[in-house]
Steps between C-alpha positions, in 0.01 A plus 500: 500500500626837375573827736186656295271242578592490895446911508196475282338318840528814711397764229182674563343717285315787711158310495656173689691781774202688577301150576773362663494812727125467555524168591814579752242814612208229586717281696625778710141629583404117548741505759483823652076384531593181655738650751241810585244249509592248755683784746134628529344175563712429767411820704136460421527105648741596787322656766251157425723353682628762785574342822221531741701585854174435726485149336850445504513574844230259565698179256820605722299455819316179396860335442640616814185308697560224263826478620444529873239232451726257614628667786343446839385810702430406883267657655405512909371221615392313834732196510278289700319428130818432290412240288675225324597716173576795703700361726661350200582839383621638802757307527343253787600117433211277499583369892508837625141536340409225629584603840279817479215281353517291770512760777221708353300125477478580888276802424835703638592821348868642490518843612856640404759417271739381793199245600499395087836414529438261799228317346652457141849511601602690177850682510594824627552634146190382360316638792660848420395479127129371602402711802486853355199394314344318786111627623377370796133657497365560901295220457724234503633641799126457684221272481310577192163632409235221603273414161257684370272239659608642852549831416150627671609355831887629468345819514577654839142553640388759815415350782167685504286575233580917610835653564505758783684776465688620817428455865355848498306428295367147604120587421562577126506178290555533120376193335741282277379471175603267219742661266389317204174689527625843623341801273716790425280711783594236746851544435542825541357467851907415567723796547753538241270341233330764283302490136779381316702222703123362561442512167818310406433219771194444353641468176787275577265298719276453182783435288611196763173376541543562858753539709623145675747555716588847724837560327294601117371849676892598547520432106272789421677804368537790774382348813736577751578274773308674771182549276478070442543476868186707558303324230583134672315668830177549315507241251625070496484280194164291685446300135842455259365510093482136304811529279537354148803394471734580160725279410854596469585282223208470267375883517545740218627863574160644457363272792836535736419897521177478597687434853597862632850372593574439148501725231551471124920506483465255793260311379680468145789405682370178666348388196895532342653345797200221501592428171913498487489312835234267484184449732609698835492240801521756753356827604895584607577503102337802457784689669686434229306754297587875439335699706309212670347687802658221765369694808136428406557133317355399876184644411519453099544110580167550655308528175720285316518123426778268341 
């Protein structure tokens, strides 16, 4: 192949240059579009996809319970119930379980961690990591409320059916009246006890269904001291309310708060712990509940059944 035939390849005549720049003119533009194009479609789709930091915050939260699943948070707790598991947990081998089992199959009670130690015989570094979180509720430390059964005749009673007021005063008799049937005029008879704190008696009796045992009237909101000792002069509990029972391990939250002791967080907090734990043996368990009122669980086991 001759020099003029190679040259005549790349010879243009001004027709083939100015469509050859055309074409080279489209391509550019083609590209130009393409690039314009897809940098705007990315900023219209990005804030699609925008992290949301309230949501976040709530993944990043989830994960860290997820991780603490596993981990085991002890809470206070009245030793004299430590089960099997628990004690298992503790730390306790199954002989020094066995020990406490066996003392508290006596109907005995162990009232401090130094008297825990002597039953179960657990070590002196055990004891140190276990008794911080021991509980021992007053009752275990006294004979406990008879049943509701009894509870009319546990009720301390006057000797007479009217209270006499002073040795002055000898000749005036105020009749004792039944509590459970006091109107709000009645009570107001008692110094100290005006439109409002009757008022609220009345409605925490009503919310009770009577009051069964003395110890309730200190539970009402801002009767002092003085003021419930004046009431018990006029008034007695002469007929304790028939009480239906709830039971602890097959009531809902809704039915738990219809107890005045118990309120919704409470209540929604048994049914979690009923259902984590298992069915709850003991009325002691419930100690082991946030903000489980433990100086009334006394009187709450009182409307309660296992």
């Amino acid at each position: 192949m001759s020099n003029r035939d190679i040259k005549s390849h790349f010879s243009f005549n001004k027709q083939e240059r100015n469509g050859i720049f055309f074409l080279l003119l489209i391509i550019v533009a083609l590209q130009l579009l393409y690039y314009l194009g897809t940098t705007f479609l990315y900023s219209a789709i990005e804030p699609q996809f925008k992290v949301n930091a309230e949501l976040q915050s709530e993944i990043d939260q989830l994960k860290i319970n997820f991780a603490r699943q596993d981990s085991i948070v002890v809470y206070d707790y009245n030793p004299n119930f430590i089960t099997d598991y628990k004690g298992y947990v503790l730390g306790m081998s199954p002989e020094e379980i066995d020990r406490l089992h066996k003392f508290r199959a006596k109907n005995a009670f162990v009232n401090s961690a130094l008297e825990f130690q002597e039953v179960t015989m657990i070590s002196d570094s055990l004891l140190r990591a276990m008794s911080p979180h021991f509980k021992f509720p007053t009752w275990t430390q006294k004979e406990k409320f008879v049943s509701i059964s009894k509870t009319t005749s546990s009720v301390p009673q006057k000797n007479t059916p009217t209270a006499v007021l002073g040795a002055s005063n000898a000749s005036y008799n105020i009749i004792v009246k039944d509590l459970n049937l006091a109107t709000a005029m009645d009570l107001r008879e008692v110094v100290g006890v005006g439109e409002v704190l009757s008022a609220r008696i009345i409605k925490f009796r009503d919310r009770l269904g009577g009051f069964v045992v003395e110890k309730q009237l200190e539970h009402v909101y801002g009767l002092e001291k003085e003021v419930v000792a004046r009431i018990w002069e006029r008034f007695q509990i002469k007929k304790a309310p028939n009480i239906i029972k709830i039971n602890i391990n097959t009531a809902s939250a809704s039915e738990l708060v219809r107890l005045v002791y118990i309120n919704y967080k409470l209540a929604n907090r048994i049914v979690a712990y009923r259902e984590y734990n298992g069915v709850i043996s003991s009325y002691d368990q419930l100690l082991d509940i946030e903000d489980f009122p433990s100086e009334k669980l006394d009187i709450i086991q009182l409307y309660l059944q296992l």
